[in-house]
N, C-alpha and C positions, 0 to 999 in steps of 0.2 A: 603436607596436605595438598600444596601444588602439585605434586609426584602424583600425587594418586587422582588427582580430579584430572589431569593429563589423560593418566593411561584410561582414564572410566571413559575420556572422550574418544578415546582412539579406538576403545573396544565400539563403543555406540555408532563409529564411523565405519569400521569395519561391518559392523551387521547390517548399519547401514547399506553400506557397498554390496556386502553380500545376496540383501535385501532386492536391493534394484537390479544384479545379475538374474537373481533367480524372476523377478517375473517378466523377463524379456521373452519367454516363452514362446509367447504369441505373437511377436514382433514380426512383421515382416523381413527385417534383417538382425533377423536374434543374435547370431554367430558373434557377429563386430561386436554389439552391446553387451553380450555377457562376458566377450575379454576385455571390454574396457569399464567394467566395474570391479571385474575380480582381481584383475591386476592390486588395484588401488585397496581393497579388500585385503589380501594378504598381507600388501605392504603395511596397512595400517595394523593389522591385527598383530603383524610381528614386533611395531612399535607398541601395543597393547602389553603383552608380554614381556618386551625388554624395550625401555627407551634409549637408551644405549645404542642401538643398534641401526639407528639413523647415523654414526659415524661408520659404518661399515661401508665400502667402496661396492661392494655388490647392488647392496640396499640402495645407498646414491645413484648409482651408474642408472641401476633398474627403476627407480622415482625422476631423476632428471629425462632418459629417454621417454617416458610415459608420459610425461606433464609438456615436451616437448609436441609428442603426437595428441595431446587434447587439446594443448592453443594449436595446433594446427587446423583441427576438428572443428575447434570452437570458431575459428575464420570464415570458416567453409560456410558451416552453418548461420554464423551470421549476416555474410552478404546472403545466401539464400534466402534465412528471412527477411532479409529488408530490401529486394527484389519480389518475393513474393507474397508475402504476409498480409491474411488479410483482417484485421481486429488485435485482440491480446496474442501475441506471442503465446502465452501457456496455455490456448486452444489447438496452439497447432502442434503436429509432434515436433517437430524442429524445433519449435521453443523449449520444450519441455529437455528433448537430449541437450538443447545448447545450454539450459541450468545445468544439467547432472554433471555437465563439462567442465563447467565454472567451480561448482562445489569439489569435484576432482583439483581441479587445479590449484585452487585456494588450500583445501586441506596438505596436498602432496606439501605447497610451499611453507607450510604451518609445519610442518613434519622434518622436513628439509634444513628449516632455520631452527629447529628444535635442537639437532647436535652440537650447534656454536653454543647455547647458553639455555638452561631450563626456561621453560614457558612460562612467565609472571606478567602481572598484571594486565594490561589490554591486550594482550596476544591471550593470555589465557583465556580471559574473556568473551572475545572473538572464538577461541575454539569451542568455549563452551556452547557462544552462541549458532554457533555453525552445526554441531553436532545436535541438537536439540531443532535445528530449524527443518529438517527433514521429516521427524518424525510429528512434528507439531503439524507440519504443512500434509502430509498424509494423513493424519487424521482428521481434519479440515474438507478434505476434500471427501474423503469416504463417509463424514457426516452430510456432507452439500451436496445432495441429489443434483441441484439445478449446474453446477460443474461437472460432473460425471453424466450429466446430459449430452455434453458435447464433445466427448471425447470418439475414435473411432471404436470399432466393436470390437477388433483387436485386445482393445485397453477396458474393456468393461467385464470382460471374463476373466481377467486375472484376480478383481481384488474379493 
């Protein structure tokens, strides 16, 4: 039962990921943002299909450089926002990318330590709650007119 509420989370994170590439769209700087969802997209979805396959040195090499490049992101982005920020962080876009960085990171290391020993108990947990916290928080937001009030207009034609 753990095998499989696993893979159901990694498929949810993968669409997830796939999810947040595809509406970069309209992003000012789409390019970056749609390879650093898809990246984590494949990787996840390939863990979807085989979990196994987080012992694979391709799969590592390619999830340790990624996760390497979004705490570097994630840096960046947070001295900016706490130099420039003015109110909640998830008004600004830089707050909003410095989540999707975090949840990248979190998830890749969920993934990562996934090959030493199957996911049980508070780790699976955690995955479960992680994979459910996106799509809960999207829906939240797309019912809450008065949050999509102050997003830029970039971000109000995508949903």
């Amino acid at each position: 039962m753990a095998r499989r509420l696993w893979r159901l989370c990694n498929f949810l994170m993968a669409a997830f990921f796939g999810l947040a590439a595809a509406v970069q769209v309209n992003d000012p700087d789409a390019g970056l943002w749609i390879v650093v969802y898809l990246v984590p997209a494949g990787l996840t979805f390939l863990v979807s299909i085989n979990p196994s396959i987080t012992d694979n040195s391709v799969w590592r090499s390619l999830c340790d450089f990624h996760s390497a490049a979004c705490i570097v992101g994630t840096i960046a982005l947070a001295c900016s926002l706490f130099a420039y920020a003015q109110g909640n962080i998830l008004h600004e876009e830089e707050g909003r990318e410095l989540l999707g960085l975090v949840i990248i990171i979190i998830w890749m290391s969920l993934c990562h330590s996934s090959a030493k020993s199957p996911l049980g108990g508070v780790h699976l947990m955690a995955a479960v709650l992680l994979a459910l916290f996106p799509f809960i928080t999207w829906l939240y937001i797309y019912v809450n007119k008065e949050v999509r009030a102050s997003w830029p207009t970039h971000c109000k034609t995508v949903i």
